[in-house]
C-alpha positions in Angstrom: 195.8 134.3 -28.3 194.2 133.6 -31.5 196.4 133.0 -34.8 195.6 132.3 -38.5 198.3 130.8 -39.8 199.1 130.3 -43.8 201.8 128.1 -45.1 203.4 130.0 -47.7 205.9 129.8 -50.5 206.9 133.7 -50.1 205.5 136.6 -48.0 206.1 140.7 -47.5 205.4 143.0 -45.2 205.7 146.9 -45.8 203.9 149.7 -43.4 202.4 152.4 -44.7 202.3 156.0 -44.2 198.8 157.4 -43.0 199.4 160.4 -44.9 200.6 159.9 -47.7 199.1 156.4 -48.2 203.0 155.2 -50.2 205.5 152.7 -48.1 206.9 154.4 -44.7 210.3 155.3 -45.3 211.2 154.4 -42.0 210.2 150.9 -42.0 212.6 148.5 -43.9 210.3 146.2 -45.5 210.2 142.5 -44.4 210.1 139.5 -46.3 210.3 135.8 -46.3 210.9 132.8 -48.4 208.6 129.5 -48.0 207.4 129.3 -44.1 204.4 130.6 -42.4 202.5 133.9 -42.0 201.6 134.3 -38.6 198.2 136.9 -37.9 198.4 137.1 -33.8 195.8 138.3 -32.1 196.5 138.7 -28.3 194.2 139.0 -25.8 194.9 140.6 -22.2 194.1 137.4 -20.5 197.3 135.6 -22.6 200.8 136.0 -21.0 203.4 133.7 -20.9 201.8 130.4 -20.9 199.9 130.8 -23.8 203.5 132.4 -26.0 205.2 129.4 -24.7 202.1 126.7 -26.2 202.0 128.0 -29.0 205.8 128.7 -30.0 206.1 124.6 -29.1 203.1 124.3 -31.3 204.2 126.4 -34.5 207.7 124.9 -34.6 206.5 121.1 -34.1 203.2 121.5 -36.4 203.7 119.0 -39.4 202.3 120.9 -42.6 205.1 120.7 -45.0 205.4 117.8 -47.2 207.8 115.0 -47.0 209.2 112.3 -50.1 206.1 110.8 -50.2 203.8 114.1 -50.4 202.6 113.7 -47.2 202.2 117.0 -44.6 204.8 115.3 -42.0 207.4 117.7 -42.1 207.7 120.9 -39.3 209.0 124.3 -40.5 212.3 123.2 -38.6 213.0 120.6 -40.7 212.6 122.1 -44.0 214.2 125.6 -42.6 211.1 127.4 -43.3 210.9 131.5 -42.1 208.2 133.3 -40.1 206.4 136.7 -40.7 204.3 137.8 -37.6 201.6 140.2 -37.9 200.1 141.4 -35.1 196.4 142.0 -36.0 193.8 142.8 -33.1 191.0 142.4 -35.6 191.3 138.5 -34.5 189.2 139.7 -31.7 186.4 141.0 -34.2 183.0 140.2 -32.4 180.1 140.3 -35.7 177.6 139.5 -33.6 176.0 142.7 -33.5 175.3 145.1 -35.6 177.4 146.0 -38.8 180.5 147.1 -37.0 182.9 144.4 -35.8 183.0 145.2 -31.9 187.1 145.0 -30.8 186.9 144.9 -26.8 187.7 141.2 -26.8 191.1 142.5 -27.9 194.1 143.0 -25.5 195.0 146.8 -24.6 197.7 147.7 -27.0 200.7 148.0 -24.5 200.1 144.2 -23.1 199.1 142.9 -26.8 202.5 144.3 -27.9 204.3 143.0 -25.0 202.9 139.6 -25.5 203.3 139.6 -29.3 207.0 140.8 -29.2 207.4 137.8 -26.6 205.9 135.3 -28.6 208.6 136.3 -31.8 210.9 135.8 -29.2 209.6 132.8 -27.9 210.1 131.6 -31.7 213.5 132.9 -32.5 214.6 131.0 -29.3 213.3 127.5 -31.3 215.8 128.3 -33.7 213.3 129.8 -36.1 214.2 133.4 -38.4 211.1 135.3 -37.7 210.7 138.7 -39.5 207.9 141.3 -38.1 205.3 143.4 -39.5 205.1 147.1 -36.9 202.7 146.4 -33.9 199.4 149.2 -34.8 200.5 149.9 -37.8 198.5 150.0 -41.1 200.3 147.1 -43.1 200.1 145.6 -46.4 201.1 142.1 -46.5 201.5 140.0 -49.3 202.3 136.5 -50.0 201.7 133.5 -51.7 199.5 130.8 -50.2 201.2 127.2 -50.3 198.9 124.6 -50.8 196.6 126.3 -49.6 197.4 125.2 -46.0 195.3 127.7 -43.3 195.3 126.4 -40.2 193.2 128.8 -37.2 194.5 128.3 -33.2 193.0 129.6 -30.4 194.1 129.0 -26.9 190.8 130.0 -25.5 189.6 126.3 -27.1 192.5 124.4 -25.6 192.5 126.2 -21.9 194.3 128.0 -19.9 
C-alpha cells in the first residue's frame, strides 16, 4: 500500500457527477476538522498485514505539536479526524513514455476491499474516519497544516 498523508487543519470531500460535471446529489459530502488526509493506494499484493501496519502506524505517528512546539503528539491524543481517499494513481509508473502506466495498481474489487478494511482498521483505533467514494471522480479540498506531508509505502518496509 502506498499513502501520502497531509496533516491538515480542515479537509472536504464531494464526488462529482460525470455528466453533469456539479456535486453528485447522491453523495453527502464529507468533511473533517484538523487530522489527516489519507490518499491510499492499494496494491493486489497488500491484504491484511499491510491494513493492520499501517492503521498502528497512522494512529501512533507523532506529527502534531505539543506545549513546547515540538511534533510529539499522535492524532489520538489531540482527537484529530481522518478523510481517506482511495486513489490508484499512487501506482503511477512515469517511467515511460508520457502516460503514467497504472498496472502496479490493485484490481478495483480487491483495492476496494482492502481500502474499506483499512478505514476500518482505523475506526477500530478509536479514530472518526470519513470517506471519499472508491472510483469515483472526487474533488478534495483542504488546508495543509504545517505543511506536514509524510509518503509510506509498505513495499520499502517488507512484507
Amino acid at each position: 500500500m502506498r499513502i501520502v498523508l497531509q496533516r491538515v487543519a480542515s479537509a472536504g470531500v464531494d464526488v462529482v457527477d460525470e455528466r453533469t460535471g456539479e456535486p453528485d446529489p447522491s453523495f453527502d459530502p464529507q468533511s473533517i476538522g484538523p487530522g489527516y488526509v489519507l490518499l491510499v493506494g492499494v496494491g493486489d499484493d497488500d491484504g491484511d498485514a499491510q491494513v493492520a501496519w499501517l492503521a498502528h502506524r497512522i494512529a501512533n505517528l507523532r506529527v502534531f505539536e505539543d506545549g513546547d512546539g515540538r511534533m510529539n503528539r499522535s492524532i489520538l491524543e489531540v482527537g484529530g479526524e481522518v478523510l481517506s481517499i482511495s486513489q490508484f494513481t499512487l501506482f503511477g509508473d512515469v517511467r515511460k513514455g508520457n502516460r503514467p502506466s497504472f498496472v502496479a495498481a490493485g484490481r478495483p474489487k480487491h483495492a476496494r476491499r482492502v481500502w474499506l478494511a483499512f478505514n476500518e482498521a482505523l475506526r477500530a483505533r478509536g479514530l472518526t474516519v470519513r470517506e471519499g467514494r472508491f472510483g469515483a471522480h472526487m474533488r478534495v479540498s483542504l488546508t495543509n497544516d504545517g505543511p506536514v506531508t509524510i509518503t509510506i509505502d509498505t513495499a520499502a518496509i517488507g512484507r
